[in-house]
FIKOLZA-1660 file (N, C-alpha, C; in steps of 0.1 Angstrom, whole numbers, plus 5000, padded with zeros to 4 digits):
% residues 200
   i   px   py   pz ch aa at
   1 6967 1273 1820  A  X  N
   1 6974 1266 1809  A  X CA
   1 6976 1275 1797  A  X  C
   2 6967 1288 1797  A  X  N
   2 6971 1296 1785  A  X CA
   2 6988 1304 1786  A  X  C
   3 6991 1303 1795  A  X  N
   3 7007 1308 1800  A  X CA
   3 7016 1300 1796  A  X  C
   4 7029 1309 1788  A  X  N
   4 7039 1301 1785  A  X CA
   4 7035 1294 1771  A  X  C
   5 7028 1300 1762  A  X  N
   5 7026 1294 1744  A  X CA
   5 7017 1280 1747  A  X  C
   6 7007 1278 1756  A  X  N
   6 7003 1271 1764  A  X CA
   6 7008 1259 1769  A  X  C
   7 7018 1257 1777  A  X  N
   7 7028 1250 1781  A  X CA
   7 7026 1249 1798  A  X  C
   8 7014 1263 1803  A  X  N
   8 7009 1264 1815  A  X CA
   8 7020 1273 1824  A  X  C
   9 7015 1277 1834  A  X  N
   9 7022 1282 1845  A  X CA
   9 7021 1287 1857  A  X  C
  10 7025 1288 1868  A  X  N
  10 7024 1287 1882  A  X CA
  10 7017 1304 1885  A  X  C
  11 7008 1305 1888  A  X  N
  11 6996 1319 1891  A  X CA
  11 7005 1320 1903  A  X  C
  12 7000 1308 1915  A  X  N
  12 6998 1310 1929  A  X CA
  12 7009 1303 1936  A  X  C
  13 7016 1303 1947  A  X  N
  13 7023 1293 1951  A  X CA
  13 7026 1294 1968  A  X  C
  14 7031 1287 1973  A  X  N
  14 7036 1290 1986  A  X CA
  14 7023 1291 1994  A  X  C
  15 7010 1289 1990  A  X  N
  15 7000 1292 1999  A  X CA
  15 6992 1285 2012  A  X  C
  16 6994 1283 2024  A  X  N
  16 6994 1275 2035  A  X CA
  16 6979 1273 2038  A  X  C
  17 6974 1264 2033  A  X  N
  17 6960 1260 2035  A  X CA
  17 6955 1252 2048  A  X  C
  18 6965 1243 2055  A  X  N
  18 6962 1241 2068  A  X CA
  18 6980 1242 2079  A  X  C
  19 6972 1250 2090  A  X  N
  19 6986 1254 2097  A  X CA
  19 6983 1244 2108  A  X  C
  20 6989 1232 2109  A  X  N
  20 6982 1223 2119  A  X CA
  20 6995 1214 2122  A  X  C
  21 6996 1208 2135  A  X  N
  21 7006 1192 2136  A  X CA
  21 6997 1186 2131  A  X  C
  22 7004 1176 2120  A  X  N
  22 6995 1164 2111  A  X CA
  22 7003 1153 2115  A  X  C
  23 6999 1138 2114  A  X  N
  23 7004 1125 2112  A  X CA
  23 7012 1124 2103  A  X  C
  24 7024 1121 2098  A  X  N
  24 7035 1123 2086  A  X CA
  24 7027 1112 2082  A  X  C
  25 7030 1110 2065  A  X  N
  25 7024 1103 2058  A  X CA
  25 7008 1096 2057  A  X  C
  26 6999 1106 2059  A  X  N
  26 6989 1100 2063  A  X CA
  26 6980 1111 2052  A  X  C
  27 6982 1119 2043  A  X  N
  27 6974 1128 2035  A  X CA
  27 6975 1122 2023  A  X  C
  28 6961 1122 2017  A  X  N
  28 6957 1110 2007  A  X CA
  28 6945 1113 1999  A  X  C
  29 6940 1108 1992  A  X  N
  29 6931 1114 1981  A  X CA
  29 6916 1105 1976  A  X  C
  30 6906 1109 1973  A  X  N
  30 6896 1100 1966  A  X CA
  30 6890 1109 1958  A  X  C
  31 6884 1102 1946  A  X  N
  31 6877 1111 1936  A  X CA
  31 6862 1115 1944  A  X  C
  32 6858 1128 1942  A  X  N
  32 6843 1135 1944  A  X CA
  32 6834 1124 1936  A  X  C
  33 6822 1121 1940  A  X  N
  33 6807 1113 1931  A  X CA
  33 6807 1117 1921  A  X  C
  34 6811 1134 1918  A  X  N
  34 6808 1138 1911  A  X CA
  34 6820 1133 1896  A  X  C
  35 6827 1124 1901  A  X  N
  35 6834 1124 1892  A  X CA
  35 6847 1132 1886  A  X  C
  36 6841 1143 1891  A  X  N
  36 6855 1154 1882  A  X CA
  36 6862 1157 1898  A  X  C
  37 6859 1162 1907  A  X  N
  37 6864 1170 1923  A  X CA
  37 6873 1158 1930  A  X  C
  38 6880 1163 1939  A  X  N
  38 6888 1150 1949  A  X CA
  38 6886 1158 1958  A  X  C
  39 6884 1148 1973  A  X  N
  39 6888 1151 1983  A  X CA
  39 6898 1148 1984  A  X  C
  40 6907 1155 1996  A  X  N
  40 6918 1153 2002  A  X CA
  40 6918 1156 2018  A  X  C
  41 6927 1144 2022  A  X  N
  41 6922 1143 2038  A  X CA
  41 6934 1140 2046  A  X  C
  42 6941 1146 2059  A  X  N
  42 6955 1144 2066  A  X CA
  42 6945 1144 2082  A  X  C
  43 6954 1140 2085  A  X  N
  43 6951 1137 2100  A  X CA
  43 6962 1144 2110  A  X  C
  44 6952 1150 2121  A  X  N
  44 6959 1157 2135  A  X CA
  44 6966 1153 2141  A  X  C
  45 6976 1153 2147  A  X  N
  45 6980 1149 2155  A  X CA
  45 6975 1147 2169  A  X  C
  46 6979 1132 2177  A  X  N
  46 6968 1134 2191  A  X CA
  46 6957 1136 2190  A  X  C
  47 6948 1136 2181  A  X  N
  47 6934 1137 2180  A  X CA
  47 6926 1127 2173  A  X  C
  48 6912 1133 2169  A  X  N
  48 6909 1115 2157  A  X CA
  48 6900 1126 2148  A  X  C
  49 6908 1138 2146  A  X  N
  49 6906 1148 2137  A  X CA
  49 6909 1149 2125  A  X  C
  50 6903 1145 2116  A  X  N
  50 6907 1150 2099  A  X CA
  50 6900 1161 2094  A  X  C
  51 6912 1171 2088  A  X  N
  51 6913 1177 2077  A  X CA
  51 6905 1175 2065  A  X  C
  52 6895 1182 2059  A  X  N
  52 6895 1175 2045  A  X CA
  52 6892 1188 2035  A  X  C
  53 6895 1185 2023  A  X  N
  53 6901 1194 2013  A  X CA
  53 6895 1194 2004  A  X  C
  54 6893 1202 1994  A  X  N
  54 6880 1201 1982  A  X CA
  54 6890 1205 1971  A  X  C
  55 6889 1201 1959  A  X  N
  55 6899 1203 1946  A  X CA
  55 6888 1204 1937  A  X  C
  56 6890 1210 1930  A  X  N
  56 6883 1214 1917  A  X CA
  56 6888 1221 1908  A  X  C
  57 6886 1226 1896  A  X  N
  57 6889 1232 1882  A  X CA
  57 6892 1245 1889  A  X  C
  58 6890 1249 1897  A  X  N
  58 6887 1262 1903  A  X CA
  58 6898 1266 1914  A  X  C
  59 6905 1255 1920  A  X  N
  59 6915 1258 1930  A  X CA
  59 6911 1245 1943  A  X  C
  60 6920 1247 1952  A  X  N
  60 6916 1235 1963  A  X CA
  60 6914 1247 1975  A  X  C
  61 6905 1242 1985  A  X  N
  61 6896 1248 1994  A  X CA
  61 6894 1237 2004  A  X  C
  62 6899 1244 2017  A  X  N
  62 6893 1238 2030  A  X CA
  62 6879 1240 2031  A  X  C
  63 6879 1225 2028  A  X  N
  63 6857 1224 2033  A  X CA
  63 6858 1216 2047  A  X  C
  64 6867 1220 2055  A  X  N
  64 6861 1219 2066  A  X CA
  64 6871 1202 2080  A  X  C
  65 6865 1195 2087  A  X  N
  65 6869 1189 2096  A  X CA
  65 6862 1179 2103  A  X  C
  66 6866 1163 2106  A  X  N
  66 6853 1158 2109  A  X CA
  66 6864 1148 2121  A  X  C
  67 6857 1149 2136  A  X  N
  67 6865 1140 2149  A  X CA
  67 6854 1126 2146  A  X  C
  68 6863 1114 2144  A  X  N
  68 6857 1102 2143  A  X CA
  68 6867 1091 2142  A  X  C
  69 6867 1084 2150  A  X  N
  69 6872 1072 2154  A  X CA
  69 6884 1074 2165  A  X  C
  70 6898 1067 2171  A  X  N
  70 6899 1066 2181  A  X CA
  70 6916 1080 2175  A  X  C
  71 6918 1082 2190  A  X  N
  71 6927 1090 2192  A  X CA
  71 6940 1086 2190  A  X  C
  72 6949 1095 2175  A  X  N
  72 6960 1086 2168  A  X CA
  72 6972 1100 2180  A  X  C
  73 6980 1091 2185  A  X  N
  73 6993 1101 2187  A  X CA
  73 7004 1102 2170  A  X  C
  74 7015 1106 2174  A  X  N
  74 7026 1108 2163  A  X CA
  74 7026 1096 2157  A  X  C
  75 7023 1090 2147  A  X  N
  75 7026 1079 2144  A  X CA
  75 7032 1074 2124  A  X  C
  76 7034 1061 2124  A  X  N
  76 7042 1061 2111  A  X CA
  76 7028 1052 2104  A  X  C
  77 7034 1044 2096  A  X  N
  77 7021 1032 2087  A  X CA
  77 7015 1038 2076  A  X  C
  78 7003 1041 2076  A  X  N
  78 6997 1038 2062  A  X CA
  78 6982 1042 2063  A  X  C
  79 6973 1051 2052  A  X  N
  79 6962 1051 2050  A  X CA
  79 6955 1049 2035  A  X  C
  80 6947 1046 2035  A  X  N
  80 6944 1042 2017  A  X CA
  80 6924 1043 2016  A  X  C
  81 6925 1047 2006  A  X  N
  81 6908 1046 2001  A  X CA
  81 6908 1031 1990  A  X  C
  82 6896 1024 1991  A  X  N
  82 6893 1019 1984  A  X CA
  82 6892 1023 1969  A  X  C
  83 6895 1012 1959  A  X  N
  83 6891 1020 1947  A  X CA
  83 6880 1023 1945  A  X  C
  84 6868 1017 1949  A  X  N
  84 6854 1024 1949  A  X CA
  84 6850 1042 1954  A  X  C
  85 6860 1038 1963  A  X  N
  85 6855 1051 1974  A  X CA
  85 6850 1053 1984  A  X  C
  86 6840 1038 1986  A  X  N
  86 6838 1035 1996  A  X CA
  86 6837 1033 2009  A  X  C
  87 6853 1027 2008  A  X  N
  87 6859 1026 2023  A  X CA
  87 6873 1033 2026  A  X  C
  88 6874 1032 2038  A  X  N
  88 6894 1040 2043  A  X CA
  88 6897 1034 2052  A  X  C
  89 6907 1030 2052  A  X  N
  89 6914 1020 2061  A  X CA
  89 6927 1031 2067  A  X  C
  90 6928 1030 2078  A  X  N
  90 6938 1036 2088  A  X CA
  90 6948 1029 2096  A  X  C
  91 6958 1024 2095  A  X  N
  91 6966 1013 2102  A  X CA
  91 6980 1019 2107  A  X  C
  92 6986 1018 2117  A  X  N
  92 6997 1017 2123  A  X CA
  92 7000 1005 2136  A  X  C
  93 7010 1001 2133  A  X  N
  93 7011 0990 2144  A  X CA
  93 7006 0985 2161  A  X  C
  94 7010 1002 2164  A  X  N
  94 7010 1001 2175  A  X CA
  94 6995 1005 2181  A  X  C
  95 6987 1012 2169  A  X  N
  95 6975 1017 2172  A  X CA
  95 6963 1006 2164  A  X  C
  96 6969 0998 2154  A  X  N
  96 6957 0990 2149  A  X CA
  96 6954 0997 2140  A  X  C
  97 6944 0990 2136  A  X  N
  97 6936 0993 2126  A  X CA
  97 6922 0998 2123  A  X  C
  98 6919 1005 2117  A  X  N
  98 6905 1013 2119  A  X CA
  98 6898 1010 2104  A  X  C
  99 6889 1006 2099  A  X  N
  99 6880 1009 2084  A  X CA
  99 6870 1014 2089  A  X  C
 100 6866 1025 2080  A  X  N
 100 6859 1032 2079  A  X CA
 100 6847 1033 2066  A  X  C
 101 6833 1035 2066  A  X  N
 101 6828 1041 2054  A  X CA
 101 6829 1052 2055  A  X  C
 102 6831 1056 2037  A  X  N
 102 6828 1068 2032  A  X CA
 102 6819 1075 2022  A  X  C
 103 6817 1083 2025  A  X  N
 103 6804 1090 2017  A  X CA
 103 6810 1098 2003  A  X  C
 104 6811 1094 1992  A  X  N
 104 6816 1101 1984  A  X CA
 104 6810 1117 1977  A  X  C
 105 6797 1118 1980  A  X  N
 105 6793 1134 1978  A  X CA
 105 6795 1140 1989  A  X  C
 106 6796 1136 2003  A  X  N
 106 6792 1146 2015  A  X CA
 106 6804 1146 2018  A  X  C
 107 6818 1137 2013  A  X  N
 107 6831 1138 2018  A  X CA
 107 6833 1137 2035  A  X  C
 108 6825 1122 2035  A  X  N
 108 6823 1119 2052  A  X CA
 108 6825 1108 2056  A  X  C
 109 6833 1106 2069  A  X  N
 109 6834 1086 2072  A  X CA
 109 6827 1086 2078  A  X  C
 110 6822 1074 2086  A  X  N
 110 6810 1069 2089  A  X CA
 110 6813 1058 2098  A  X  C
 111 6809 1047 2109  A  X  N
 111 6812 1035 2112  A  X CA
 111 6820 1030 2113  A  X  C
 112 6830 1035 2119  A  X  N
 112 6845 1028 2122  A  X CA
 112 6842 1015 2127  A  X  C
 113 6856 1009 2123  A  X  N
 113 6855 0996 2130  A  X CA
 113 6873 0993 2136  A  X  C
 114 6870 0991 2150  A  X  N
 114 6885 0989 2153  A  X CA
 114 6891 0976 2152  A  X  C
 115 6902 0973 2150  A  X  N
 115 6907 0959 2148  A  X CA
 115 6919 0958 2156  A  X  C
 116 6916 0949 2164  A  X  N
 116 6938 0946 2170  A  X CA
 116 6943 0934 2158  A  X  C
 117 6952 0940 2154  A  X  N
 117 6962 0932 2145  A  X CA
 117 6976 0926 2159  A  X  C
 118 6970 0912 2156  A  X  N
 118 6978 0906 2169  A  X CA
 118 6994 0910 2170  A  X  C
 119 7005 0910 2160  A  X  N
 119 7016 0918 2163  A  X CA
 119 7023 0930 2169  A  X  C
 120 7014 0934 2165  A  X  N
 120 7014 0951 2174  A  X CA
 120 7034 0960 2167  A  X  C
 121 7036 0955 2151  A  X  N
 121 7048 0961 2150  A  X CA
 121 7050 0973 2146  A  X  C
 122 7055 0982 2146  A  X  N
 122 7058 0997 2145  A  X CA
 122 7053 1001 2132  A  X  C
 123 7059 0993 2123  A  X  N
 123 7058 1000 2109  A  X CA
 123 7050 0990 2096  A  X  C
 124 7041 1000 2088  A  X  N
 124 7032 0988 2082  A  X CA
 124 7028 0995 2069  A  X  C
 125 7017 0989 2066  A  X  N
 125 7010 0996 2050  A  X CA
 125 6996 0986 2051  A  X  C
 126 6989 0993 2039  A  X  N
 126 6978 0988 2041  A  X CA
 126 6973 0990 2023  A  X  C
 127 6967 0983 2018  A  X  N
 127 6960 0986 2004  A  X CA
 127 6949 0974 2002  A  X  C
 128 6934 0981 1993  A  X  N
 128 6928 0973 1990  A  X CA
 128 6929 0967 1978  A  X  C
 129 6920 0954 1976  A  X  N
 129 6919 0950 1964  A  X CA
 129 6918 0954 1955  A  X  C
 130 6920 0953 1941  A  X  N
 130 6907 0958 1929  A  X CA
 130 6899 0961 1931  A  X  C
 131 6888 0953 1939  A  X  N
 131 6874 0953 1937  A  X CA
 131 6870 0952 1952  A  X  C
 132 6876 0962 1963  A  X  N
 132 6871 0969 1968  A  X CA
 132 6870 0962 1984  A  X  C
 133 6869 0952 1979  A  X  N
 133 6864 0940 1992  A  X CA
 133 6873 0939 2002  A  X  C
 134 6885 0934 1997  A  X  N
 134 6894 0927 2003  A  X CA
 134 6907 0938 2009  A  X  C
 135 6912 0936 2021  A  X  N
 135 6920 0948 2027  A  X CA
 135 6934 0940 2032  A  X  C
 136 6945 0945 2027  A  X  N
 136 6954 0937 2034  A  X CA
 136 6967 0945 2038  A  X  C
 137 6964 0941 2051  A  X  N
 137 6982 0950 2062  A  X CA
 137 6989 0945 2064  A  X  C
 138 7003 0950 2057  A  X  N
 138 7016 0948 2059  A  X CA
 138 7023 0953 2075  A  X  C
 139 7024 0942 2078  A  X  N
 139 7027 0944 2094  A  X CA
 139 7045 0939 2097  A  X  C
 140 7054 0947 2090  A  X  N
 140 7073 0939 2089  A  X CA
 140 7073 0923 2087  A  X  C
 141 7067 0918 2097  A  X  N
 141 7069 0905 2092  A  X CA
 141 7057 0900 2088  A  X  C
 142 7045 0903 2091  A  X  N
 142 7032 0897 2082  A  X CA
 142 7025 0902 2075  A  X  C
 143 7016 0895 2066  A  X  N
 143 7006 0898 2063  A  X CA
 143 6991 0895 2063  A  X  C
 144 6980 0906 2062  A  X  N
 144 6969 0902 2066  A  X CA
 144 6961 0905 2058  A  X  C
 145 6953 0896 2057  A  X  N
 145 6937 0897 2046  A  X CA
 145 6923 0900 2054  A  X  C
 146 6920 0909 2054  A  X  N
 146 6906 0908 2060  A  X CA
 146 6896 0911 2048  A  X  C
 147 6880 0907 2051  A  X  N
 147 6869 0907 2042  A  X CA
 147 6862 0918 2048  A  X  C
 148 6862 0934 2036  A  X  N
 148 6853 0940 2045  A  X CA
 148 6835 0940 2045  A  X  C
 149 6834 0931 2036  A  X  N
 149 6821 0932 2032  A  X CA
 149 6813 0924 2040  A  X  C
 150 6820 0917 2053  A  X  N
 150 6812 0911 2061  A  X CA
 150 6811 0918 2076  A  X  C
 151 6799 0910 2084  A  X  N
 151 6794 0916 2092  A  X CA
 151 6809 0920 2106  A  X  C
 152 6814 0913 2108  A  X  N
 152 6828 0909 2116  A  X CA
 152 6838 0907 2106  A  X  C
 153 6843 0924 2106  A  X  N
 153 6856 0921 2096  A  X CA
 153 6866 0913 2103  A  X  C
 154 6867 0921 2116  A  X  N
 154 6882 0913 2124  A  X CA
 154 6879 0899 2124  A  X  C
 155 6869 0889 2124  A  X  N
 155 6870 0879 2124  A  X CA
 155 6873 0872 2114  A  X  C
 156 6873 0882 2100  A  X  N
 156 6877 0875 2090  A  X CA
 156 6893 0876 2087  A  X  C
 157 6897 0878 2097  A  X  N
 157 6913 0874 2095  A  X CA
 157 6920 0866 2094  A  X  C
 158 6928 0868 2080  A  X  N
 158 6934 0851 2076  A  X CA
 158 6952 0861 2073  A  X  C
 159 6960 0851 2080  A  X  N
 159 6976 0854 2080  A  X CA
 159 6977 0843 2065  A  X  C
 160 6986 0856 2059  A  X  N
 160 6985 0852 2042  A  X CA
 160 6998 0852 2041  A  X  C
 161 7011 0858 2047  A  X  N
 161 7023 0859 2047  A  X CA
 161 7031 0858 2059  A  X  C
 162 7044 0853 2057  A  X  N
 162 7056 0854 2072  A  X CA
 162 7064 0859 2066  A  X  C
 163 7079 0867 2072  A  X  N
 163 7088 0871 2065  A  X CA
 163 7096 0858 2067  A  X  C
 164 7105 0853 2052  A  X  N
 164 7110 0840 2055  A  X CA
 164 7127 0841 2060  A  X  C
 165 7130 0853 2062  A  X  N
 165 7140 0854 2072  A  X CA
 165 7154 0861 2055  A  X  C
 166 7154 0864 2049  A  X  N
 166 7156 0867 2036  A  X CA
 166 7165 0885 2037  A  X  C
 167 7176 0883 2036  A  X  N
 167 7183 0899 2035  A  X CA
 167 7183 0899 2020  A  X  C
 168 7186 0910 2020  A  X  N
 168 7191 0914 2001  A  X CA
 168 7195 0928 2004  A  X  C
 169 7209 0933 2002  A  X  N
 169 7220 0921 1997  A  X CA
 169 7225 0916 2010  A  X  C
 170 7224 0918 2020  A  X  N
 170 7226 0910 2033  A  X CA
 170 7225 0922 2043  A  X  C
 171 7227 0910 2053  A  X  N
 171 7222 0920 2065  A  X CA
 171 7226 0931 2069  A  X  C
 172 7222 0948 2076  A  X  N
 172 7207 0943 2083  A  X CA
 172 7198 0948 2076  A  X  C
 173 7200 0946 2060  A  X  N
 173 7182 0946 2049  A  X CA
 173 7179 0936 2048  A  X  C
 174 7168 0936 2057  A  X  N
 174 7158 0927 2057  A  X CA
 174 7144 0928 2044  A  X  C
 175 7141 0918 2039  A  X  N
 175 7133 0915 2030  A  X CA
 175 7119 0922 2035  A  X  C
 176 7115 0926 2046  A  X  N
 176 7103 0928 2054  A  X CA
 176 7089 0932 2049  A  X  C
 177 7083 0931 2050  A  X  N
 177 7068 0940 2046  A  X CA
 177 7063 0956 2050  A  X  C
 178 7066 0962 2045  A  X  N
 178 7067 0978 2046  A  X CA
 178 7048 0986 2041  A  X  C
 179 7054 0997 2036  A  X  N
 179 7043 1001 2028  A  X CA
 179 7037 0994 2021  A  X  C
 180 7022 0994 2013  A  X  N
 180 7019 0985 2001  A  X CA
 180 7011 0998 1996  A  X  C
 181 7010 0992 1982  A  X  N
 181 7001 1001 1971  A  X CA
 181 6999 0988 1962  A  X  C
 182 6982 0993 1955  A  X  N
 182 6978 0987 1944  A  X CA
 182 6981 0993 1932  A  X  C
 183 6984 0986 1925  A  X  N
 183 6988 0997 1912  A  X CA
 183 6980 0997 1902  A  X  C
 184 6980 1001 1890  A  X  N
 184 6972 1001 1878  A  X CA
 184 6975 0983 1869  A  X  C
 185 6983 0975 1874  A  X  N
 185 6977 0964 1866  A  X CA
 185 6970 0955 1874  A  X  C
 186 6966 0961 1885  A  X  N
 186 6958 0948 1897  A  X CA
 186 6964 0943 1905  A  X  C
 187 6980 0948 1909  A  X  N
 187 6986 0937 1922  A  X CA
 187 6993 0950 1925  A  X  C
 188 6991 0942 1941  A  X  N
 188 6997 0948 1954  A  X CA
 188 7010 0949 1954  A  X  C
 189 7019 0958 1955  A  X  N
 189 7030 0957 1954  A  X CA
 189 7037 0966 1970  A  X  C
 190 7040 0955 1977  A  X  N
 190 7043 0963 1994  A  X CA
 190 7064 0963 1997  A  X  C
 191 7063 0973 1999  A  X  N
 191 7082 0977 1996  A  X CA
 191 7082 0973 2010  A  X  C
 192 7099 0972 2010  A  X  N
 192 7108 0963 2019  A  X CA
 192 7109 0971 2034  A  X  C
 193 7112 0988 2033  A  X  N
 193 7118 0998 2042  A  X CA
 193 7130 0997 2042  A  X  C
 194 7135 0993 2033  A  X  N
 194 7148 0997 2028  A  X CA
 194 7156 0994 2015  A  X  C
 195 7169 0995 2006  A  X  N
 195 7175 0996 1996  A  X CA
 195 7176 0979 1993  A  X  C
 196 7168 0974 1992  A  X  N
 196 7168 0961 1989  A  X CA
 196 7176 0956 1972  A  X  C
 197 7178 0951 1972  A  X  N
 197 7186 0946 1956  A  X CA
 197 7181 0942 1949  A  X  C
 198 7177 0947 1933  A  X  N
 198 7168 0940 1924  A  X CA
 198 7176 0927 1918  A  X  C
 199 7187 0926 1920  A  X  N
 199 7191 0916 1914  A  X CA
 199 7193 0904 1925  A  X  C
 200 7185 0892 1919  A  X  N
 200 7183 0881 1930  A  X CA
 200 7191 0870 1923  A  X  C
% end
């Protein structure tokens, strides 16, 4: 940051920290215990191998690789950490759903748990609540709520949405349930998968 009348400036660049096939959209972030550090974590391709990555004041650094839970091929969807840190949820349609705990000093999952999400549709999203508990997958036309804080998550599945059949501005944009993210005022906000029209 002292480069540039302190306005900051680029030291290092172009530098290839993992040379690997990864899952497209699947590298994602949680704060270290410590408060100040993030991990960062992508996933292998055809494997149930993750990546994970150490950030600090100091630069980012491969800390290393952990095989746990079931074997993802090429796939699309969605992964997300809890806002606690907690937990990590892993979803694509055709492979389900996986939550996981996580260890936030040892930067480690734990306990998977697999779920079949009865649709089985291609493309999805997944985000938790505020407060950590509650998990919900955007599956094109549905949505789902599960409770992870109980002993049998998958049984706590409750269908919370249908797609009501809805183009904007007409067809073939479909209104559908895509990605989701939680944002900074508390609600879930899950995009369409495509150029949908703000004006209703």
């Amino acid at each position: 940051m002292s480069l540039d009348g302190g306005l900051g400036g680029v030291v290092t660049k172009n530098q290839v920290l993992i040379n690997d096939e990864l899952n497209v959209g699947k590298i994602t972030a949680v704060r270290h215990a410590n408060g100040r550090d993030w991990w960062v974590f992508c996933h292998k391709v055809n494997t149930n191998l993750f990546h994970r990555l150490l950030v600090t004041p100091y630069g980012v650094s491969v800390d290393g690789t952990q095989s746990i839970g079931i074997i993802r091929p090429p796939d699309n969807g969605q992964v997300c950490f809890s806002p606690d840190g907690s937990k990590f949820a892993y979803y694509w349609g055709q492979d389900e759903l996986e939550v996981f705990d996580f260890d936030r000093c040892a930067g480690t999952f734990s306990d998977p748990v697999f779920i079949i999400v009865p649709d089985g549709n291609p493309g999805s999203g997944v985000a938790f609540s505020p407060n950590s508990r509650y998990l919900y997958v955007s599956s094109v036309e549905d949505v789902y709520q599960f409770d992870t804080e109980v002993a049998d998550i998958a049984a706590s599945m409750v269908h919370i949405a249908e797609w009501d059949g809805f183009y904007s501005p007409s067809p073939p944009f479909a209104t559908l349930f895509d990605i989701a993210q939680l944002a900074p005022d508390g609600k879930i906000y899950i995009g369409t998968g495509n150029g949908t029209s703000t004006c209703m």
